[in-house]
C-alpha positions in Angstrom: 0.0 0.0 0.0 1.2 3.6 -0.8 0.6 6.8 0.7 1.9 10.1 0.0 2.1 13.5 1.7 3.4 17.2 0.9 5.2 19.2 3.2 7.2 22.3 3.6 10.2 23.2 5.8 9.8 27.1 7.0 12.4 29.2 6.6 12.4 30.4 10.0 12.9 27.0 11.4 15.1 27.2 14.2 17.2 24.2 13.7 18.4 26.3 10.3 20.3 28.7 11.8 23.9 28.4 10.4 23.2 25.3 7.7 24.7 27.0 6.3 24.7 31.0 6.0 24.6 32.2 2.2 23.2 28.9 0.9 20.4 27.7 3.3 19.8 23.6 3.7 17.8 21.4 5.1 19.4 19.1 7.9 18.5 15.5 7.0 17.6 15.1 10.7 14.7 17.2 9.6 13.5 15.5 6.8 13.7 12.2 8.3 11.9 14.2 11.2 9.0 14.7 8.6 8.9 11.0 7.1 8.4 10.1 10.6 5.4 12.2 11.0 4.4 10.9 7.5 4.7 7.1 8.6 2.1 8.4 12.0 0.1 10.2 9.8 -0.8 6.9 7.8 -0.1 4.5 10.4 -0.8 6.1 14.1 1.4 6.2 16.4 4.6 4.3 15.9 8.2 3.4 17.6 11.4 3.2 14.9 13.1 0.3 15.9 15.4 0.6 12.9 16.8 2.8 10.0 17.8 -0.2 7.4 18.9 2.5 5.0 19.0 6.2 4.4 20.0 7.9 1.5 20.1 11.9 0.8 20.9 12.6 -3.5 19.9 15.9 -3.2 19.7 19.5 -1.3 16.2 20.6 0.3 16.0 24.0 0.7 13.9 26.0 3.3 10.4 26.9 1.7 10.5 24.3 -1.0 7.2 22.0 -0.7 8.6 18.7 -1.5 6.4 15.2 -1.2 6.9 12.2 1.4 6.0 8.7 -0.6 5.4 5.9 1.6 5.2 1.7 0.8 4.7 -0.4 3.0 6.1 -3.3 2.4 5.1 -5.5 4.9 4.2 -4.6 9.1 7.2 -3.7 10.1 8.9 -2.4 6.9 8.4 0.9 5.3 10.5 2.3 2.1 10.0 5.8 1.6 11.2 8.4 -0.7 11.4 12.1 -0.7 11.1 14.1 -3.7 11.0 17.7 -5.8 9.8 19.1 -8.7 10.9 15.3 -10.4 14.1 14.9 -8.6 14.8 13.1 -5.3 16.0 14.1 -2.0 16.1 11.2 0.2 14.9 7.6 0.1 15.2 4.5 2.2 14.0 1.8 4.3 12.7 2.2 7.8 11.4 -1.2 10.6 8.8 0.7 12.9 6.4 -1.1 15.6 3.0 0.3 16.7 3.9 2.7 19.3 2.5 3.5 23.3 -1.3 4.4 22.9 -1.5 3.0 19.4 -4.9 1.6 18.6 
């Protein structure tokens, strides 16, 4: 089953200060923040047990809408990619369990 989501990094997040000044990027810990809240969004709450692979190809930049892809591949496994205006950003494979309070 797929399921797919668009989201949007604001420029005034805080955890862009200084990456990097003159050339603004978005920290992969924040991207892989927002496939996490993807995966919850079409799952419910859930635990990552595991990050099987992870693999960033290109830059996000702070503003740009760019779209979260899920497949789930079986309970536990969930491949996800990232992508922009036809080019990706990340992609790989996460193992996540149902999480505390998940129904």
């Amino acid at each position: 089953m797929t399921f797919e989501v668009r989201r949007v990094v604001a420029t005034d997040h805080p955890a862009l200060a200084g990456h990097f000044p003159g050339n603004p990027i978005v920290p992969g810990a924040l991207i892989v923040e927002e496939v996490l809240r993807a995966v919850e969004e079409y799952r419910g709450r859930i635990r990552l047990k595991r990050v099987v692979s992870l693999k960033f190809t290109s830059p996000l930049r702070p503003g740009e809408v760019f779209s979260v892809t899920l497949n789930e591949t079986d309970d536990s496994h969930i491949d996800f990619e990232c992508s922009s205006e036809g080019r990706t950003l990340a992609s790989g494979r996460l193992v996540v369990e149902p999480g505390q309070g998940a129904s």
